[in-house]
PyMOL CGO cylinders between C-alpha atoms (Angstrom):
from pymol import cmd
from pymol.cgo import CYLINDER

trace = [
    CYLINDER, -62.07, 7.45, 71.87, -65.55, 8.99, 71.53, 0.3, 1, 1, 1, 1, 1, 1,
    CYLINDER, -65.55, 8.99, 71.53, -67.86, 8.11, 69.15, 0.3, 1, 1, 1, 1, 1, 1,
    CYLINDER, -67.86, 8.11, 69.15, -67.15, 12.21, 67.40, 0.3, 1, 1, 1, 1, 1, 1,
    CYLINDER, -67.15, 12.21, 67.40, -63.39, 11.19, 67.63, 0.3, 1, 1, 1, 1, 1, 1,
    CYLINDER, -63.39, 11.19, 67.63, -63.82, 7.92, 65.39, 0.3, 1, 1, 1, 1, 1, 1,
    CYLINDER, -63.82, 7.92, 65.39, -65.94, 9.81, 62.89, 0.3, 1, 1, 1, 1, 1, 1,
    CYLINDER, -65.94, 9.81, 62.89, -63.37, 12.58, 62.61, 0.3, 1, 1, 1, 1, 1, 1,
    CYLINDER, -63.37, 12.58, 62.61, -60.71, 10.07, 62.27, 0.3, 1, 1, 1, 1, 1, 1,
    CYLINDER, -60.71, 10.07, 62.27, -62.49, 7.85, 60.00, 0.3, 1, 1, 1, 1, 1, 1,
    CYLINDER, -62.49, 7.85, 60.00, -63.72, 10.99, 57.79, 0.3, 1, 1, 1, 1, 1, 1,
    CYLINDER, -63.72, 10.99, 57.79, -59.90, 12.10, 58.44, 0.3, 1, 1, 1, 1, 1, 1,
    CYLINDER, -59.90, 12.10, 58.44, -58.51, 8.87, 56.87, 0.3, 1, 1, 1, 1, 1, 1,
    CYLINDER, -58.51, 8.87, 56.87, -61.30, 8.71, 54.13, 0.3, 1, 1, 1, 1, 1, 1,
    CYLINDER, -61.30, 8.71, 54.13, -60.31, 12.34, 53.17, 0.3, 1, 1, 1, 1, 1, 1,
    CYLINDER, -60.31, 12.34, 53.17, -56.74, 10.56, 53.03, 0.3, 1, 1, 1, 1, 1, 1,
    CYLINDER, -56.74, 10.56, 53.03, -57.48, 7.60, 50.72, 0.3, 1, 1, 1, 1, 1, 1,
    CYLINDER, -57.48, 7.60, 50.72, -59.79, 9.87, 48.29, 0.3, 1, 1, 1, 1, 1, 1,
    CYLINDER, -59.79, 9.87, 48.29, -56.88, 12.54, 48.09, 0.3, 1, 1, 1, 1, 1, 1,
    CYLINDER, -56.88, 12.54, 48.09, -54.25, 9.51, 47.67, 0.3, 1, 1, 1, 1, 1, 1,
    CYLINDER, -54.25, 9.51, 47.67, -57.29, 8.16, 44.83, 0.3, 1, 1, 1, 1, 1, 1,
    CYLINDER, -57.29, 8.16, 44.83, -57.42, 11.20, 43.13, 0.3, 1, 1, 1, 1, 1, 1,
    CYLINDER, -57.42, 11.20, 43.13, -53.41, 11.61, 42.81, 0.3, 1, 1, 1, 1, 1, 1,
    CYLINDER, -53.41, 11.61, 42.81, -53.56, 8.33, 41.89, 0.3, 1, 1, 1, 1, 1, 1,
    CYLINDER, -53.56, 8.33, 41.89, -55.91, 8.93, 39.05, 0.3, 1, 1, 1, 1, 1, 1,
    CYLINDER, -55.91, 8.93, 39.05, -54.01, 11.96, 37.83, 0.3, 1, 1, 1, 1, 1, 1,
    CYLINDER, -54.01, 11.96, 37.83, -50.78, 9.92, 37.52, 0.3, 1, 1, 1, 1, 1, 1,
    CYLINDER, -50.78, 9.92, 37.52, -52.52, 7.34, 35.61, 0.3, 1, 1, 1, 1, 1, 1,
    CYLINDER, -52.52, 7.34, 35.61, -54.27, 9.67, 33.23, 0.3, 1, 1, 1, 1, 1, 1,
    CYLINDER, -54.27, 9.67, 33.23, -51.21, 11.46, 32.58, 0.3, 1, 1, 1, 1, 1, 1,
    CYLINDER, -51.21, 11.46, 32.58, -49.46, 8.14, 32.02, 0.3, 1, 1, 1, 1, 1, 1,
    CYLINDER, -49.46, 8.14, 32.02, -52.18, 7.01, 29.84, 0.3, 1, 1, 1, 1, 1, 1,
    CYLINDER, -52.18, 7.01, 29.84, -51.45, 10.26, 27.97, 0.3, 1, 1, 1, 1, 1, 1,
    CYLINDER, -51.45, 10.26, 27.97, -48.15, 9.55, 27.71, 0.3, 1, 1, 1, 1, 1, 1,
    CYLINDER, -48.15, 9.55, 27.71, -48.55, 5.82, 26.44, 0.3, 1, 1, 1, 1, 1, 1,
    CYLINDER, -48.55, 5.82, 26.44, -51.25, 6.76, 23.86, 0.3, 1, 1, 1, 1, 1, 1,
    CYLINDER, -51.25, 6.76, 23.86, -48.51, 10.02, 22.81, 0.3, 1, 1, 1, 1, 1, 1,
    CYLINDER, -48.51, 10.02, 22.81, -45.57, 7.54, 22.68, 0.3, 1, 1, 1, 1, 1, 1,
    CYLINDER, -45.57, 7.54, 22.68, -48.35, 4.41, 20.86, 0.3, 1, 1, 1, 1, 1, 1,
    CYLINDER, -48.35, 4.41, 20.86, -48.83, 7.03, 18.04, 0.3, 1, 1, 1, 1, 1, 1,
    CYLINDER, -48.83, 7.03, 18.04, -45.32, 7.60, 17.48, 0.3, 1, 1, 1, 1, 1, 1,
    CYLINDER, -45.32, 7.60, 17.48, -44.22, 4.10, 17.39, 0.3, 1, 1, 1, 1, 1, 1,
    CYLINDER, -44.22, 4.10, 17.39, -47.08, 3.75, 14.77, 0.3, 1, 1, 1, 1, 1, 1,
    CYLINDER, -47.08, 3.75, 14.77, -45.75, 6.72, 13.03, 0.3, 1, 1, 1, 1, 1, 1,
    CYLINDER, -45.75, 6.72, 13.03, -42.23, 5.33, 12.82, 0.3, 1, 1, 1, 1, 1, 1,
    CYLINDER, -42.23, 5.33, 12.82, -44.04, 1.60, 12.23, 0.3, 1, 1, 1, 1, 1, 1,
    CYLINDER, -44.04, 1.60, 12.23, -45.70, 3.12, 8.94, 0.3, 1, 1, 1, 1, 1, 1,
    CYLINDER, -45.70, 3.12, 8.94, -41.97, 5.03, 7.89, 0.3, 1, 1, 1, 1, 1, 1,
    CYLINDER, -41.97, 5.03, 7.89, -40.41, 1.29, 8.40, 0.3, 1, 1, 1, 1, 1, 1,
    CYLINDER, -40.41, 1.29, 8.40, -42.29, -0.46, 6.34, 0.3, 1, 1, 1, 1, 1, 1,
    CYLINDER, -42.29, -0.46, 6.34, -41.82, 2.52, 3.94, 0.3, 1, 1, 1, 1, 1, 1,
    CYLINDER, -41.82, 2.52, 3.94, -38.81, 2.52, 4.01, 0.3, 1, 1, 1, 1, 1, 1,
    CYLINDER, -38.81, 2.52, 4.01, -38.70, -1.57, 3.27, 0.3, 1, 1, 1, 1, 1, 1,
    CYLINDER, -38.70, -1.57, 3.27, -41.04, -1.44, 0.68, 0.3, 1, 1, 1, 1, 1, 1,
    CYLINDER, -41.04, -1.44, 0.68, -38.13, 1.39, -0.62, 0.3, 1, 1, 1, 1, 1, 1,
    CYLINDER, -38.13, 1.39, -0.62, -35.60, -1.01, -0.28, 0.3, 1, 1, 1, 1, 1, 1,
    CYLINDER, -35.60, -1.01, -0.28, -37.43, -4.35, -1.12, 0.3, 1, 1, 1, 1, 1, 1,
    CYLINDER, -37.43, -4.35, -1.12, -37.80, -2.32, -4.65, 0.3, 1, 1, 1, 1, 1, 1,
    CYLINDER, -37.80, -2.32, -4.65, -34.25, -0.55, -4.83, 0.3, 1, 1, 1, 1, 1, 1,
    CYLINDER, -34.25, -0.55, -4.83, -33.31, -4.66, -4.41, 0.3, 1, 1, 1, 1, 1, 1,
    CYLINDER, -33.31, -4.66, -4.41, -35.74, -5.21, -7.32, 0.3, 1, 1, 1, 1, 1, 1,
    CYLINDER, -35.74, -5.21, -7.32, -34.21, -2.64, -9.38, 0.3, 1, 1, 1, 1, 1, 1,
    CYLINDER, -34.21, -2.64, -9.38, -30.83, -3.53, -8.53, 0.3, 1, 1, 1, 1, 1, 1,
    CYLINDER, -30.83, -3.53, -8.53, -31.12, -7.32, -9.42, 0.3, 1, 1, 1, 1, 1, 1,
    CYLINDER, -31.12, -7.32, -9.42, -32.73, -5.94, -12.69, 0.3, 1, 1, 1, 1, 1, 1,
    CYLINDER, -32.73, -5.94, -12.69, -30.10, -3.94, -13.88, 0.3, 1, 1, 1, 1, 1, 1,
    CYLINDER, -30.10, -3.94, -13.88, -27.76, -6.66, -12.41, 0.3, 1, 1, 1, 1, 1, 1,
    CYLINDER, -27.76, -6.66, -12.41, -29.11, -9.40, -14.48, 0.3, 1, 1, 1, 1, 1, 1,
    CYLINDER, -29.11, -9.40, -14.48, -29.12, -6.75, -17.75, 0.3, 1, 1, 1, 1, 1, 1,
    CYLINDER, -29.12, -6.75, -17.75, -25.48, -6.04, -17.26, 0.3, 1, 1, 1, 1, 1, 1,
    CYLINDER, -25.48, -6.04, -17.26, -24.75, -9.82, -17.03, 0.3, 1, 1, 1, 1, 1, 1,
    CYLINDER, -24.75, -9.82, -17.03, -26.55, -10.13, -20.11, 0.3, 1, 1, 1, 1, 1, 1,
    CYLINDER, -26.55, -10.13, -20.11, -25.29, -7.21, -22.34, 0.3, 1, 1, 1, 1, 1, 1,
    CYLINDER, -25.29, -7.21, -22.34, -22.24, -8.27, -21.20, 0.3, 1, 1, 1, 1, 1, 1,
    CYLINDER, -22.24, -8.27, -21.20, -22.89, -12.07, -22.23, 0.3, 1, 1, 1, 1, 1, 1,
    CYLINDER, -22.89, -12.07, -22.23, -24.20, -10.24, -25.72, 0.3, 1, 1, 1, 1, 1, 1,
    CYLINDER, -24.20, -10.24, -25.72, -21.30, -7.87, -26.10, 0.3, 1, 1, 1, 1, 1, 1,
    CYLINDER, -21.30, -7.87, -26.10, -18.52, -11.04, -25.68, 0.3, 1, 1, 1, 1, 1, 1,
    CYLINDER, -18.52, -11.04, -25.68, -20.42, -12.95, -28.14, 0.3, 1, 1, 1, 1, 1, 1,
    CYLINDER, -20.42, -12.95, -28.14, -20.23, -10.40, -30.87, 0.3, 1, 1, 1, 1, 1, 1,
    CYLINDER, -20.23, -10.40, -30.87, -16.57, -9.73, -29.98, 0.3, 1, 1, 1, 1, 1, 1,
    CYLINDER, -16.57, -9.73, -29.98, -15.83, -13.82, -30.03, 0.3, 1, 1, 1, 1, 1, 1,
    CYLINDER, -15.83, -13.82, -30.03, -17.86, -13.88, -33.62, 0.3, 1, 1, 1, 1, 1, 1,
    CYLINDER, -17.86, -13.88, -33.62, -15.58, -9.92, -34.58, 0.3, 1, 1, 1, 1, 1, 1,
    CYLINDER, -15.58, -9.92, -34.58, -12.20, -12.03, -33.72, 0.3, 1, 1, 1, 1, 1, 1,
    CYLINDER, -12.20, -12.03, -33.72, -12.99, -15.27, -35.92, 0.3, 1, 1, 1, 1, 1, 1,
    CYLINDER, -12.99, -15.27, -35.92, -14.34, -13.13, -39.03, 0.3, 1, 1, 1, 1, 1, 1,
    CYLINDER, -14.34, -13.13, -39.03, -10.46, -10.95, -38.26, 0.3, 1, 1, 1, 1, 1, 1,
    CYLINDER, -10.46, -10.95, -38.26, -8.71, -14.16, -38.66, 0.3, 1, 1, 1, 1, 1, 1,
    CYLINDER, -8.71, -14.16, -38.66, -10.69, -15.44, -41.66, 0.3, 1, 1, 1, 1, 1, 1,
    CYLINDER, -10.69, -15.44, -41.66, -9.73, -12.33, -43.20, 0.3, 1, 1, 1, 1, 1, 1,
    CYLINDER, -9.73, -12.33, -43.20, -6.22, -12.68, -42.21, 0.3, 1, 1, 1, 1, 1, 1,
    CYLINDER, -6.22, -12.68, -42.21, -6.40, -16.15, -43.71, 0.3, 1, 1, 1, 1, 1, 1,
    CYLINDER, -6.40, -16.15, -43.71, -7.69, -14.75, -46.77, 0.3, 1, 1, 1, 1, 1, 1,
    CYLINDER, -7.69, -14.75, -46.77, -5.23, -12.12, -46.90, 0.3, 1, 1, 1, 1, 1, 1,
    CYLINDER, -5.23, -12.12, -46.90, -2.56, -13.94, -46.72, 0.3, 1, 1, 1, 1, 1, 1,
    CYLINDER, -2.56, -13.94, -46.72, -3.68, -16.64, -48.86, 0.3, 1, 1, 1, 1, 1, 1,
    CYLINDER, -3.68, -16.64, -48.86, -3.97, -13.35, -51.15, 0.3, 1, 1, 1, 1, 1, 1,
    CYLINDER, -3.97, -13.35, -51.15, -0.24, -12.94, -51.05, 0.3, 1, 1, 1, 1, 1, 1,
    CYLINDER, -0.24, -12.94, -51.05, 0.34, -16.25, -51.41, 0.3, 1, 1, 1, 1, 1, 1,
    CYLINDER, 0.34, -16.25, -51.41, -1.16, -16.57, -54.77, 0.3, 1, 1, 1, 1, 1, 1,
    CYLINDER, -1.16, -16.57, -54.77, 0.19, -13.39, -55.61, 0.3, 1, 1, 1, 1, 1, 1,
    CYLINDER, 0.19, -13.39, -55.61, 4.08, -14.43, -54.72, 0.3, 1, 1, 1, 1, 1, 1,
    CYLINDER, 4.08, -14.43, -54.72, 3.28, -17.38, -57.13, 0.3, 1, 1, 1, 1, 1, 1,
    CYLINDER, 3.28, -17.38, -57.13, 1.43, -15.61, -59.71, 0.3, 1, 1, 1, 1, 1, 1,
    CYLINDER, 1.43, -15.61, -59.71, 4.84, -13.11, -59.48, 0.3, 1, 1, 1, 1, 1, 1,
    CYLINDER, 4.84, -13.11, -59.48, 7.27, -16.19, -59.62, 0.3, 1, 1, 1, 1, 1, 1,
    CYLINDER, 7.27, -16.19, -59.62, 5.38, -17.62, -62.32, 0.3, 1, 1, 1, 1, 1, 1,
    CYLINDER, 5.38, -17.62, -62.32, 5.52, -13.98, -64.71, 0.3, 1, 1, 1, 1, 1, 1,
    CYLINDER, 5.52, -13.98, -64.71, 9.31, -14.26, -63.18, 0.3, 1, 1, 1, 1, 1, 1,
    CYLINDER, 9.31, -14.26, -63.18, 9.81, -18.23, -64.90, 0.3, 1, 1, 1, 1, 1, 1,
    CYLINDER, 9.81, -18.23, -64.90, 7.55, -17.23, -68.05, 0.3, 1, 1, 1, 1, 1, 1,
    CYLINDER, 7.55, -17.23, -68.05, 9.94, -14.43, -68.46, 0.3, 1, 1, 1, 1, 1, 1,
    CYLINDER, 9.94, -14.43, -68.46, 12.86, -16.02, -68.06, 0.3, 1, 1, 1, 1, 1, 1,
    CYLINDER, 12.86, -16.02, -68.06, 11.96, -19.10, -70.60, 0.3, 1, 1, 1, 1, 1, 1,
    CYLINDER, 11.96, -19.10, -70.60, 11.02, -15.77, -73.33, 0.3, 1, 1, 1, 1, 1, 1,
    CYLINDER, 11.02, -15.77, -73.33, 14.70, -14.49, -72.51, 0.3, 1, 1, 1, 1, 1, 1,
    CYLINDER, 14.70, -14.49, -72.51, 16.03, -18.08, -73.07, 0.3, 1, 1, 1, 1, 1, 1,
    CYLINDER, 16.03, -18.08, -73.07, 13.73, -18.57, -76.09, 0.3, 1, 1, 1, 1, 1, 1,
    CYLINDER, 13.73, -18.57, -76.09, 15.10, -14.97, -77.24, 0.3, 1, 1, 1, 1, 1, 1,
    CYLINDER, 15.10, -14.97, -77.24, 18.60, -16.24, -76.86, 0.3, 1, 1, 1, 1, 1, 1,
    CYLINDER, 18.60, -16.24, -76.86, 18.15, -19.12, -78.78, 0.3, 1, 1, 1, 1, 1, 1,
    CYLINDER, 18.15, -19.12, -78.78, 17.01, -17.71, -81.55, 0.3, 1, 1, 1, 1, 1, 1,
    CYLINDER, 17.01, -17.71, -81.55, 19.71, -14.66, -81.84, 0.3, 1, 1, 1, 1, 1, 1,
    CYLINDER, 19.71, -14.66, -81.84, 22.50, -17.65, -81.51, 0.3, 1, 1, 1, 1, 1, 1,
    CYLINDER, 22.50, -17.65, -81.51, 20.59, -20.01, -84.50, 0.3, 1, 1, 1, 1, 1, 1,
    CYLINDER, 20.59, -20.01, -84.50, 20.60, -16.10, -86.14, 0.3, 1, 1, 1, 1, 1, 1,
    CYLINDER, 20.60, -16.10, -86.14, 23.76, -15.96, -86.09, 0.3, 1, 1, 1, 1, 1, 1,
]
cmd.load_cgo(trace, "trace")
């Protein structure tokens, strides 16, 4: 080879590598693109996440809340019903203790009237 032919091929091969460089440079660019296009989306959908768990760390929140409210208006509500239930059957006892007395106090008019009918009796037959 002459000493023109090695310059030609080494300017040939240089050419070469600096067109290979510069396609090479272009594909990284354009995946740097890419990765800093597809980075900001993945932050994008990183800031909905934790949103979206703060959302349901406090729907959790709420949902113990009302949980633990129910539990205790429930608690509440079977209290008043237990304490409803015994003042019913006092007031059945007293009712019927009411009709008690007033059987007796009816038995009792019943024998009082009966001893004025004997008494009566009596004293028509010493009449007589």
């Amino acid at each position: 080879l002459t000493p023109g032919q090695r310059d030609a091929d080494y300017l040939q091969r240089v050419a070469e590598a600096e067109a290979k460089a510069a396609k090479g440079l272009e594909y990284g660019q354009h995946m740097a693109a890419l990765l800093a296009e597809r980075g900001a989306e993945l932050r994008g959908m990183e800031a909905k996440c934790a949103g979206l768990d703060a959302a349901h760390a406090k729907a959790s929140e709420w949902a113990a809340n009302i949980e633990r409210d129910a539990t205790r208006q429930l608690s509440l509500m079977l209290q008043a019903l237990k304490a409803e239930k015994g003042k019913v059957a006092r007031m059945e006892l007293d009712v019927a203790a009411a009709v008690a007395q007033a059987e007796c106090r009816q038995k009792e008019a019943e024998l009082e009237a009966l001893r004025a009918q004997a008494e009566l009796a009596k004293f028509r037959e010493a009449a007589l």
